[in-house]
py3Dmol code that shows the C-alpha trace and the ligand (Angstrom):
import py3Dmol

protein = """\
ATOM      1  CA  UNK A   1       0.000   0.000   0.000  1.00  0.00           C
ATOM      2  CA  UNK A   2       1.044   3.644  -1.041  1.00  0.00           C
ATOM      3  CA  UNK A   3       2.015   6.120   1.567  1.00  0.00           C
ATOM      4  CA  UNK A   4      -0.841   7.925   0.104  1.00  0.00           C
ATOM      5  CA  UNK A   5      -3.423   5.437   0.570  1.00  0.00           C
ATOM      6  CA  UNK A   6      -1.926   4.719   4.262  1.00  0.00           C
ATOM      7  CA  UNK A   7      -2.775   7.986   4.798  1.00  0.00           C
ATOM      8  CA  UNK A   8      -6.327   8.175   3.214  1.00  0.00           C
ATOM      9  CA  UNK A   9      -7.066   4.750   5.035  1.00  0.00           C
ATOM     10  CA  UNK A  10      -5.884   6.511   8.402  1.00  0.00           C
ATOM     11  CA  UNK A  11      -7.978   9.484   7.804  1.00  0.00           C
ATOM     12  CA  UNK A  12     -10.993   7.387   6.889  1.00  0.00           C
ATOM     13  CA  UNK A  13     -10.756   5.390   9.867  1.00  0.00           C
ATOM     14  CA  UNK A  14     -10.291   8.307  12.110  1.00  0.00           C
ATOM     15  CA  UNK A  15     -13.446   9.934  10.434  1.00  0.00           C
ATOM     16  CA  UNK A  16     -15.773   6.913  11.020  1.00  0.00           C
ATOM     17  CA  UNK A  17     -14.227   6.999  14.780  1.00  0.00           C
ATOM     18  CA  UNK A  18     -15.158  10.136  15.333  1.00  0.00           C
ATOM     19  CA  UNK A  19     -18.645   9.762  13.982  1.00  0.00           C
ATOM     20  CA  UNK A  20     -19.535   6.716  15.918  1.00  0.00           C
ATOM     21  CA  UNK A  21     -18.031   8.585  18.959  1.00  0.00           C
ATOM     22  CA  UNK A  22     -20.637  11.418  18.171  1.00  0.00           C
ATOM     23  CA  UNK A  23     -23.475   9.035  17.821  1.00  0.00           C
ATOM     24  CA  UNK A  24     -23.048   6.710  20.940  1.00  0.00           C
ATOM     25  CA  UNK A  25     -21.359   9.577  23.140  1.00  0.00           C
ATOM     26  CA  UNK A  26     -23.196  10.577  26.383  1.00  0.00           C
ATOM     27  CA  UNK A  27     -26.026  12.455  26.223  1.00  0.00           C
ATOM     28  CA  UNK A  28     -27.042  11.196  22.984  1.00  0.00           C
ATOM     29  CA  UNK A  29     -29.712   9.405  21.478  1.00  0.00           C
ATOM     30  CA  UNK A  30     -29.777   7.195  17.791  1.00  0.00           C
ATOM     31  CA  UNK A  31     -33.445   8.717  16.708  1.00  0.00           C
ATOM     32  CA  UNK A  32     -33.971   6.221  13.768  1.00  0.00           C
ATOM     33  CA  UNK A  33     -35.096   3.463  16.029  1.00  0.00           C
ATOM     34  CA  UNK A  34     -36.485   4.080  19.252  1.00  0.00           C
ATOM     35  CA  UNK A  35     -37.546   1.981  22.263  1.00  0.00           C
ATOM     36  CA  UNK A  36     -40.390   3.398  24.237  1.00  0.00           C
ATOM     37  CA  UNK A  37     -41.739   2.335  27.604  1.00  0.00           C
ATOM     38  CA  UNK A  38     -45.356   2.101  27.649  1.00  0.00           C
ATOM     39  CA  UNK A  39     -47.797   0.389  30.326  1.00  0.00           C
ATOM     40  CA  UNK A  40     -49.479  -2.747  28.336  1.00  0.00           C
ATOM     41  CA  UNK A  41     -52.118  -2.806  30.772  1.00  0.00           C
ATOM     42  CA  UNK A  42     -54.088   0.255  30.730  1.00  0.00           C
ATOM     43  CA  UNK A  43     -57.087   0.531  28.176  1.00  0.00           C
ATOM     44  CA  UNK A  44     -57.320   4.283  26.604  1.00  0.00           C
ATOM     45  CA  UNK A  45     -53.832   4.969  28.017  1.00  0.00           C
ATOM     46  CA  UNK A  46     -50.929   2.324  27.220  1.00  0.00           C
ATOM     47  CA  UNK A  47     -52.724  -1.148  25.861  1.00  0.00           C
ATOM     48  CA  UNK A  48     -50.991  -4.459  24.331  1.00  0.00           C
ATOM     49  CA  UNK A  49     -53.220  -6.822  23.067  1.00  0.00           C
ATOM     50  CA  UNK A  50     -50.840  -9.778  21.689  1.00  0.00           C
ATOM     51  CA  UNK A  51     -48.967  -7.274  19.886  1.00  0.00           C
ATOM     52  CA  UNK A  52     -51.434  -4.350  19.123  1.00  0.00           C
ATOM     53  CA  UNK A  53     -50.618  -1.051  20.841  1.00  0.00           C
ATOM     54  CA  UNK A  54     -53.146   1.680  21.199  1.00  0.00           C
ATOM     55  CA  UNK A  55     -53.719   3.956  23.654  1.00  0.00           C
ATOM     56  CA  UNK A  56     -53.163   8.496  24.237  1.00  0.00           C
ATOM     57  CA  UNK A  57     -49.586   7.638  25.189  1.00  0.00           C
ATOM     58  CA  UNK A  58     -48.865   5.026  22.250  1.00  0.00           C
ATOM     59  CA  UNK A  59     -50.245   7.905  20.004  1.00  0.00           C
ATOM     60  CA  UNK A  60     -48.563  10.363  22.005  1.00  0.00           C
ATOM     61  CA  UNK A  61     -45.260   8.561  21.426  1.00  0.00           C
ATOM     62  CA  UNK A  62     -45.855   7.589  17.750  1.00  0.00           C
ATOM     63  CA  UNK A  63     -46.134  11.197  17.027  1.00  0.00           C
ATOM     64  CA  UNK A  64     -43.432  12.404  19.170  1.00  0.00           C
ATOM     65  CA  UNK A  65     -41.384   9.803  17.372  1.00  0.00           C
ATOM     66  CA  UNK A  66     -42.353  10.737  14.098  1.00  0.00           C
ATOM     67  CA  UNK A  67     -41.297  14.208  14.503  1.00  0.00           C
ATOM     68  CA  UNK A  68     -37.560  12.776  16.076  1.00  0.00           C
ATOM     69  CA  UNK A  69     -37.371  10.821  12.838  1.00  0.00           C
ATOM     70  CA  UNK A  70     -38.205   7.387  13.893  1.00  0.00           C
ATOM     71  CA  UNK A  71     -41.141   6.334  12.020  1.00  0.00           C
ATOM     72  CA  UNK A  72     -43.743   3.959  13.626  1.00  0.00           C
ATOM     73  CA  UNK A  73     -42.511   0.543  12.426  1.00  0.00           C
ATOM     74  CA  UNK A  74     -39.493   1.578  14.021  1.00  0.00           C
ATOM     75  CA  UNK A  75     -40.740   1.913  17.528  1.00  0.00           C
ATOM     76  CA  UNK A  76     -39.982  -1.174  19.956  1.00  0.00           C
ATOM     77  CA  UNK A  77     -42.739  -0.818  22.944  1.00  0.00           C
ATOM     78  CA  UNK A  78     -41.303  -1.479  26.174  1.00  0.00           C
ATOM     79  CA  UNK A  79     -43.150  -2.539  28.698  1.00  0.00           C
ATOM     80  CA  UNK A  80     -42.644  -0.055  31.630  1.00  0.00           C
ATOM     81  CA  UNK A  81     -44.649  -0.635  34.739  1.00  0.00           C
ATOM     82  CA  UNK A  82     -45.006   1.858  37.426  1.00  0.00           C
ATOM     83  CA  UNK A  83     -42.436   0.770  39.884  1.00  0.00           C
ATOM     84  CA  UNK A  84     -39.250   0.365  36.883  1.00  0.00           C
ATOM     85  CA  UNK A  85     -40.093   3.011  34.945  1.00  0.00           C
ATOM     86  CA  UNK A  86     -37.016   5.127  36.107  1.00  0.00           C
ATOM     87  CA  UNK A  87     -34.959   2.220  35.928  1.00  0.00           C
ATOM     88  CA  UNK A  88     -35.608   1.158  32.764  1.00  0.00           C
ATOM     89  CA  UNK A  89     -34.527   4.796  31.648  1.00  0.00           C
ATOM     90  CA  UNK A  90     -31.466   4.321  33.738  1.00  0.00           C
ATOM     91  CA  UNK A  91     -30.025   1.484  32.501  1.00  0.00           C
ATOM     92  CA  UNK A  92     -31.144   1.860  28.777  1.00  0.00           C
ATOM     93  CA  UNK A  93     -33.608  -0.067  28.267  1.00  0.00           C
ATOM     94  CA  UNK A  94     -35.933   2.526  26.892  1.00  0.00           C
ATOM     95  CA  UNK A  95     -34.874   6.066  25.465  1.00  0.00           C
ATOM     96  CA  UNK A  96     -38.521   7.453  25.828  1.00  0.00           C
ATOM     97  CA  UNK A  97     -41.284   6.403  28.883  1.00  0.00           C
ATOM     98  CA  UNK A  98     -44.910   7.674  27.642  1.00  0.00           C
ATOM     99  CA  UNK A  99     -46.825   6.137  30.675  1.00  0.00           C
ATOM    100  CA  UNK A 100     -49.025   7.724  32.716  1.00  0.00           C
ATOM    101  CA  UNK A 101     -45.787   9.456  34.508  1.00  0.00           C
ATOM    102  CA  UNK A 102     -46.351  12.095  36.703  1.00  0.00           C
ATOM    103  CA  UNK A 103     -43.208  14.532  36.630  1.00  0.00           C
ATOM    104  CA  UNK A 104     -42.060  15.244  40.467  1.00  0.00           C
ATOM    105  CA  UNK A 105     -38.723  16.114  42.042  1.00  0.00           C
ATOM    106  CA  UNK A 106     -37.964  12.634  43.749  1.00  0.00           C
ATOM    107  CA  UNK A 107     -38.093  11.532  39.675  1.00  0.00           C
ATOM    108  CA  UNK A 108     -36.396  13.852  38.772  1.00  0.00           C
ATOM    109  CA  UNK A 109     -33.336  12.698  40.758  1.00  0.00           C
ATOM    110  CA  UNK A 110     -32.875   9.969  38.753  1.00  0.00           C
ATOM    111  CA  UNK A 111     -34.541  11.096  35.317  1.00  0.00           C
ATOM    112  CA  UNK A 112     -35.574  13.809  33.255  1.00  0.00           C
ATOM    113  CA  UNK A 113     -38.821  14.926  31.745  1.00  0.00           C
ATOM    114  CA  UNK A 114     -40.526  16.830  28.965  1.00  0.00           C
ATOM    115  CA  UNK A 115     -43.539  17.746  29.460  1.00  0.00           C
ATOM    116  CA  UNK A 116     -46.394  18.055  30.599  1.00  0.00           C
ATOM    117  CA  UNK A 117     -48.252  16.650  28.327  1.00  0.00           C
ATOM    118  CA  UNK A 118     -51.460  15.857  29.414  1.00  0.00           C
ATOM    119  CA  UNK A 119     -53.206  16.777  33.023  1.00  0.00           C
ATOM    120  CA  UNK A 120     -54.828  14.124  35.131  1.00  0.00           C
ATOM    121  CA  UNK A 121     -55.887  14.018  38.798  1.00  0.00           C
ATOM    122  CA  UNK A 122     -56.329  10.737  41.203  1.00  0.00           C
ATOM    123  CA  UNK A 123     -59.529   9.253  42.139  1.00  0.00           C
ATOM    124  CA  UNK A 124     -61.177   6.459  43.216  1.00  0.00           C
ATOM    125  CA  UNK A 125     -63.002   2.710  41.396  1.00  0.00           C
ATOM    126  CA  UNK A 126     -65.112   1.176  43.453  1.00  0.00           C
ATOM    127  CA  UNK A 127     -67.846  -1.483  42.966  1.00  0.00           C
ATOM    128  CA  UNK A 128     -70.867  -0.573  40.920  1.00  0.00           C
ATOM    129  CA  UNK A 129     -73.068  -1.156  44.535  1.00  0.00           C
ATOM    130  CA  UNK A 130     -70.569   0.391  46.786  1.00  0.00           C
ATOM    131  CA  UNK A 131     -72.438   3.639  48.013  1.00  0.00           C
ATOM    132  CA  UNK A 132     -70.470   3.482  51.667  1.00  0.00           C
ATOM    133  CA  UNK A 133     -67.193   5.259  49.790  1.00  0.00           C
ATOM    134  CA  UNK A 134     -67.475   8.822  48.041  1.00  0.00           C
ATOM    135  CA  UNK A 135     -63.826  10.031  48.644  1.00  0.00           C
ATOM    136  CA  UNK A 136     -60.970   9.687  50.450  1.00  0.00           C
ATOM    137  CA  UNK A 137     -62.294  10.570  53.527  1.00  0.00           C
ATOM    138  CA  UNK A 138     -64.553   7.384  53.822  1.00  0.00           C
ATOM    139  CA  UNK A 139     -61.599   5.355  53.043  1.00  0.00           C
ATOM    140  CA  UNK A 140     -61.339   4.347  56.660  1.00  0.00           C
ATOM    141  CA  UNK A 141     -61.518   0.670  57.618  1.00  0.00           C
ATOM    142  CA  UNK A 142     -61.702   0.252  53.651  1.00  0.00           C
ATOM    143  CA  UNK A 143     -59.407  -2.029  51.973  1.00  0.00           C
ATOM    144  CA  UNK A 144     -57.386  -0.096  49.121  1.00  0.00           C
ATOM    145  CA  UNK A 145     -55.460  -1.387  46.266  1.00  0.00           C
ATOM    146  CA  UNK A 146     -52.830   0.779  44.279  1.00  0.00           C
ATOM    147  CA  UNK A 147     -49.096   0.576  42.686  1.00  0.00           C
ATOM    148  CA  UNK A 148     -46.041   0.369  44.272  1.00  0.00           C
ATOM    149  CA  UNK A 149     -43.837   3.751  43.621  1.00  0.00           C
ATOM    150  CA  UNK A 150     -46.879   5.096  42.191  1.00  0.00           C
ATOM    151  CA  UNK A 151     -47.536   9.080  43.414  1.00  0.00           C
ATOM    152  CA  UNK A 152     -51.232   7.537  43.819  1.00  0.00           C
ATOM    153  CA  UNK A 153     -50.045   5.411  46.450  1.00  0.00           C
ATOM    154  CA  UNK A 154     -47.863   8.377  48.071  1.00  0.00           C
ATOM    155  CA  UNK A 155     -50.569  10.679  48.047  1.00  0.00           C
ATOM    156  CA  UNK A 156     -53.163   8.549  49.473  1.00  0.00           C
ATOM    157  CA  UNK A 157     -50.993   7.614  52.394  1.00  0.00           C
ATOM    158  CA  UNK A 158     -50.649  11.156  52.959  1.00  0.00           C
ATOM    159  CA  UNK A 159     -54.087  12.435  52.615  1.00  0.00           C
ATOM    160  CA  UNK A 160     -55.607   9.376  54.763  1.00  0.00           C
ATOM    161  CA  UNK A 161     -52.850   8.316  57.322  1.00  0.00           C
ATOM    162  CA  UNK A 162     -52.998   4.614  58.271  1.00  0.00           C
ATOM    163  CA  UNK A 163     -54.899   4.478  54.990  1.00  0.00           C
ATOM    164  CA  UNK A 164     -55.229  -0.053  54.616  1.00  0.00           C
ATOM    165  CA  UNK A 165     -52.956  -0.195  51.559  1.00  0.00           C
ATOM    166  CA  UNK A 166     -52.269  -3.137  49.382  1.00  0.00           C
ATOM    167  CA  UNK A 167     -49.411  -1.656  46.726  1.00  0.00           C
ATOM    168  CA  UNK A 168     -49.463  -4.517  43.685  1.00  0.00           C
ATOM    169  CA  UNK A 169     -46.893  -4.224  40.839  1.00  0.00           C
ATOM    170  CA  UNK A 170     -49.927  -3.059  37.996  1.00  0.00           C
ATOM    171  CA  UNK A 171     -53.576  -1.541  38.376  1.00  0.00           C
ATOM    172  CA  UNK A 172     -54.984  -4.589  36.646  1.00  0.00           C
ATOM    173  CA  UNK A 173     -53.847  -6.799  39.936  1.00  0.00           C
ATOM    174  CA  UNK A 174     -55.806  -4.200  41.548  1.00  0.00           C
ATOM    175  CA  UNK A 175     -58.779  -5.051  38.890  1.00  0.00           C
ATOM    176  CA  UNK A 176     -58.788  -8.447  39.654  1.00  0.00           C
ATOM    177  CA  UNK A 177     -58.830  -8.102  43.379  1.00  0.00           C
ATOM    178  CA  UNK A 178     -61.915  -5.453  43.329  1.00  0.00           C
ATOM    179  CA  UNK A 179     -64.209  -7.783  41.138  1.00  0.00           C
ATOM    180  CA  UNK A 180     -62.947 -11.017  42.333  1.00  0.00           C
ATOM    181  CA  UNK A 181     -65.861 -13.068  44.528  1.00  0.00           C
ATOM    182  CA  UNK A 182     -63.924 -12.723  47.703  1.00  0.00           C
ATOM    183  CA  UNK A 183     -63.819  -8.829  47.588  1.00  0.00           C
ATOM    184  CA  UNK A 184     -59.815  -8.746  47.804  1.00  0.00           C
ATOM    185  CA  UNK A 185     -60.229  -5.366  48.198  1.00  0.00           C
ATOM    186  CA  UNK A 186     -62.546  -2.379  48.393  1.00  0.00           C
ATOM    187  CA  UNK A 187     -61.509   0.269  46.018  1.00  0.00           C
ATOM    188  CA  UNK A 188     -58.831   1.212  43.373  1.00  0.00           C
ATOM    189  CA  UNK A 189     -56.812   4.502  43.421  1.00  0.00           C
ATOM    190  CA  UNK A 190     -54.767   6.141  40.450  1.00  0.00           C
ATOM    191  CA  UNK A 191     -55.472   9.071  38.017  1.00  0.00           C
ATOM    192  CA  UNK A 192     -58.803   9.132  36.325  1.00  0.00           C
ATOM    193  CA  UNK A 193     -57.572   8.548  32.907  1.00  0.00           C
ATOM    194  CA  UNK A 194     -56.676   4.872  34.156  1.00  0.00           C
ATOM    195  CA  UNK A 195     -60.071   4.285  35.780  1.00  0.00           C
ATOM    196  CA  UNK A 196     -61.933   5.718  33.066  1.00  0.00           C
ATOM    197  CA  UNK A 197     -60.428   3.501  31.155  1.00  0.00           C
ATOM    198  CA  UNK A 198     -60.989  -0.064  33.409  1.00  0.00           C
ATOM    199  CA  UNK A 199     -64.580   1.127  34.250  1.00  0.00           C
ATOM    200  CA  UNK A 200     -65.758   1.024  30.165  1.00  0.00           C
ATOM    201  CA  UNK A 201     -64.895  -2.003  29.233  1.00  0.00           C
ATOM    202  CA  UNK A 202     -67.400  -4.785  28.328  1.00  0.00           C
ATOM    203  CA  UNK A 203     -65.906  -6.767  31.079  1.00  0.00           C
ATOM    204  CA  UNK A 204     -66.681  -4.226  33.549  1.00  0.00           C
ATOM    205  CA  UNK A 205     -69.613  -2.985  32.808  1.00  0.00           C
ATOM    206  CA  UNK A 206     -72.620  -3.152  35.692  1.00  0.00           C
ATOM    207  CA  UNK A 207     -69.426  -3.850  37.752  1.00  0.00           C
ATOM    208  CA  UNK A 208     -67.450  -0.632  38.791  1.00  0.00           C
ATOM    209  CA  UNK A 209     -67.986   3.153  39.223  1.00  0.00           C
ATOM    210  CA  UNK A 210     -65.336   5.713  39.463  1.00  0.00           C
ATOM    211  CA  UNK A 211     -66.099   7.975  42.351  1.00  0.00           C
ATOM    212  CA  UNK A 212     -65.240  11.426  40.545  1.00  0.00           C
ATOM    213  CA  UNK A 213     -63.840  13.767  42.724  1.00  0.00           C
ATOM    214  CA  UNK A 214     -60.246  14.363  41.448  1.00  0.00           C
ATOM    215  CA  UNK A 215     -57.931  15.014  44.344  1.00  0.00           C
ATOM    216  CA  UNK A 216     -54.683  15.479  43.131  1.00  0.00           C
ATOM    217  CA  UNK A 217     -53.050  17.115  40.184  1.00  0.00           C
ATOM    218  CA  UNK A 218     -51.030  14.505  38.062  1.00  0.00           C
ATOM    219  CA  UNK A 219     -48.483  16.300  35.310  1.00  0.00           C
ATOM    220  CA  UNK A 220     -47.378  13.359  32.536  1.00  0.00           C
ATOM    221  CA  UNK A 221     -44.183  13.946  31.501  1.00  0.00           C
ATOM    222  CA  UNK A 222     -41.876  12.143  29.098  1.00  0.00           C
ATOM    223  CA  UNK A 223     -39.326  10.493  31.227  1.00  0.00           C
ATOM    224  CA  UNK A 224     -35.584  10.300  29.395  1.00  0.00           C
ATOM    225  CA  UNK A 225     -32.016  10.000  30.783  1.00  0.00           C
ATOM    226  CA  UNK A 226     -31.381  12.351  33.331  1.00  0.00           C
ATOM    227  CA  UNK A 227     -29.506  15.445  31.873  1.00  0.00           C
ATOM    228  CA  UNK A 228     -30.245  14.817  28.087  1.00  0.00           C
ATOM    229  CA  UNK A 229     -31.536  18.186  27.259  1.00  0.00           C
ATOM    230  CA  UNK A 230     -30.839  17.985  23.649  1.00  0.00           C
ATOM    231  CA  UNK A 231     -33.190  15.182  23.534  1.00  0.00           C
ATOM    232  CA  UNK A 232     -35.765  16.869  26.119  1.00  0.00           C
ATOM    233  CA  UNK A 233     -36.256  19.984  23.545  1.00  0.00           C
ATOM    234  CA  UNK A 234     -36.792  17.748  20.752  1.00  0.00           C
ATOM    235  CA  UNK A 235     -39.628  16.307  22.839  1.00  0.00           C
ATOM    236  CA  UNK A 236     -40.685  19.509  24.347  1.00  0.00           C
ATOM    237  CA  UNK A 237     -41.055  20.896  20.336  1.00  0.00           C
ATOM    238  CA  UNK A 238     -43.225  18.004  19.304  1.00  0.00           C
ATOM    239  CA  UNK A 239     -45.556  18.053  21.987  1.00  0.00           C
ATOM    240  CA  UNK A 240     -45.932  22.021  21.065  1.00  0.00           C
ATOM    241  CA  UNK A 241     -46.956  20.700  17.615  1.00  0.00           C
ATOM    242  CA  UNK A 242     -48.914  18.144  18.762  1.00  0.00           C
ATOM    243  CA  UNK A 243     -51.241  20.291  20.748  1.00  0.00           C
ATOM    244  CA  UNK A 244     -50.772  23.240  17.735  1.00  0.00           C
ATOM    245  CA  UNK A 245     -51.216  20.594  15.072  1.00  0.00           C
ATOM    246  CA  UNK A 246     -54.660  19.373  16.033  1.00  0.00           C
ATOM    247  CA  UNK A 247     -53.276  16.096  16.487  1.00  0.00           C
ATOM    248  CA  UNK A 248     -53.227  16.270  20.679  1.00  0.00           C
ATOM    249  CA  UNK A 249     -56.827  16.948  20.788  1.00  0.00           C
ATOM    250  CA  UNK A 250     -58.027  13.613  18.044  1.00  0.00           C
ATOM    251  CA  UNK A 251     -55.548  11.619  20.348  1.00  0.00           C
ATOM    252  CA  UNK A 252     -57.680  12.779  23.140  1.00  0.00           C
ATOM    253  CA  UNK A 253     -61.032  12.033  21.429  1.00  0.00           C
ATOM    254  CA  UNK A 254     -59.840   8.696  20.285  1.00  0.00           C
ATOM    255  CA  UNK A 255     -59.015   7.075  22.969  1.00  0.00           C
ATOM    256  CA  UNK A 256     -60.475   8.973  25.979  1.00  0.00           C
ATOM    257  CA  UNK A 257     -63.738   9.284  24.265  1.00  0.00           C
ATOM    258  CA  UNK A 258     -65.224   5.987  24.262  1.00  0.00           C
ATOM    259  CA  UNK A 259     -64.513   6.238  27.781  1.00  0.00           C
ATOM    260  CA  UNK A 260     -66.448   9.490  28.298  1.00  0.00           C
ATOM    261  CA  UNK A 261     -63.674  11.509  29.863  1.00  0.00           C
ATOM    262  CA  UNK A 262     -63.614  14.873  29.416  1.00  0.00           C
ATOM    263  CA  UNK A 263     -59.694  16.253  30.291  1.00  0.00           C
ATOM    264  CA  UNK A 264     -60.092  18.413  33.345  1.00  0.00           C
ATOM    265  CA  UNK A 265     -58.547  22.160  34.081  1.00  0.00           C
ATOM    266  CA  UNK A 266     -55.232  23.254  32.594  1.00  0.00           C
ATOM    267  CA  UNK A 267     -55.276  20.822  29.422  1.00  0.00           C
ATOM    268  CA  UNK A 268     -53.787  20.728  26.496  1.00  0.00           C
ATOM    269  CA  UNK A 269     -50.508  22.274  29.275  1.00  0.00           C
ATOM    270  CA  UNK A 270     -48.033  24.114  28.104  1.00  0.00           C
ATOM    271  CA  UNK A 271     -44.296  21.955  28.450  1.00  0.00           C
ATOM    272  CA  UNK A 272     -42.374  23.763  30.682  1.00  0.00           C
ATOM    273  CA  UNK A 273     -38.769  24.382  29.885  1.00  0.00           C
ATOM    274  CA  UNK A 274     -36.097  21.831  29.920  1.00  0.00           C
ATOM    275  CA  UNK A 275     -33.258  21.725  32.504  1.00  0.00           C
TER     276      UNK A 275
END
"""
ligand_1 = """\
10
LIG
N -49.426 9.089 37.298
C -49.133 8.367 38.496
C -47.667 8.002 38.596
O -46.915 8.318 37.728
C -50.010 7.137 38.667
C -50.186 6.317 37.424
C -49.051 5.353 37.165
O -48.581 4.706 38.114
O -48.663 5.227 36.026
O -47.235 7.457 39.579
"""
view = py3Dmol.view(width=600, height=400)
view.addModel(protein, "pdb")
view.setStyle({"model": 0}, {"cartoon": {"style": "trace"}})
view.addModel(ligand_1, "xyz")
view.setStyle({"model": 1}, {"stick": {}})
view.zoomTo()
view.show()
């Protein structure tokens, strides 16, 4: 081999180096295939049915992957249940979580988020011929069935102290106990999107009522790895255009609607700025 060609050979080699470098160096994210943490449990919201996703944050996600370059048959849903979410981000399993994830500062120790996205609030399923609960406050001597890490858990320990909580690893364990003959448990707490969602389907129906009195303010944000703010105002922009778009409010109507929910006070949010 000519010097020459040594030298073009070097050069080359030294270019790719330096390209792969950029595109697997910290803080950076390949956008042409993405893997996205979603719940798989959660009709209207995050849904797998043998390998059919649908739900607001599945079309939340598609979009916001659309507009990072990743078109949809180059998604890979993740499933990403309350209490791994943030370590899923952490270790790389996922580079996006759309899933029902409330943004707040103990998260944000460990992740970041763009968002909000979408405003929810907690509440309460209970059976369909329950009239003894109407809030928290009648929660007493109740048996009450949540998720593990979740903030509804957190906040309903706080609001009703010595609350009876069972924490289970998804809401659909919590599903299964409030229906089931032996009355495992007495009522369900998370945001009302999730509830709205268990309480319409066929299965359900005649079964379960959601109490409807919203008592806390839940902020969904897209989790990411902590500190990757080149990747958090990509996301930040395409939620803007989602909501500018059009497109926010049919994902809304699509899969909220057959549900009946309405979106409550402060939606579509404005994403704050990333940090
Ligand atoms: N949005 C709440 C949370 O992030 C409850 C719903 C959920 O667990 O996904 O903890």
């Amino acid at each position: 081999m000519s010097l020459k060609k040594i030298g073009a050979t070097v050069a080359a080699t030294a270019l790719a180096l330096s390209l792969s470098a950029c595109g697997g160096g910290a803080g950076s994210t390949n956008l042409s295939a993405l893997k996205i943490g979603i719940k798989f449990d959660q009709p209207g919201m995050g849904l797998n049915e043998g390998g059919k996703y649908t739900g607001f944050d599945v079309d939340v996600a598609t979009y916001i992957a659309g507009k990072l370059g990743t078109p949809a048959d180059k998604i890979q849903w993740v499933q990403a249940a309350t209490p791994q979410r943030e370590t899923l981000i952490e270790n790389g399993s996922v580079d996006l979580v759309v899933a029902t994830y409330s943004i707040n500062d103990t998260r944000k120790q460990r992740v970041s988020f763009a968002g909000p996205y979408f405003i929810a609030g907690q509440d309460l399923l209970i059976r369909a011929d329950d009239t003894s609960i109407t809030g928290p406050e009648s929660l007493k001597g109740k048996k009450l069935c949540s998720v593990a890490n979740s903030t509804s858990a957190q906040n309903v320990e706080k609001k009703v102290p010595g609350v009876n909580l069972q924490n289970f690893n998804t809401y659909s364990e919590c599903m299964t106990a409030l229906t089931s003959s032996t009355k495992a448990v007495d009522a369900l707490t998370t945001d009302d999107t999730i509830l709205a969602g268990y309480a319409s389907q066929a299965a359900y129906a005649g079964k379960v009522k959601v109490v409807g009195k919203p008592f806390s303010t839940e902020n969904y944000g897209v989790g990411l790895k902590k500190g990757n703010v080149d990747l958090c105002n990509k996301v930040t922009a395409a939620i803007n255009e989602m909501i500018k778009d059009g497109s926010w409010e049919k994902a809304v109507q699509a899969n909220l609607g057959p549900a009946n929910y309405k979106p409550g006070p402060g939606n579509p949010p404005t994403p704050a700025a990333c940090s």
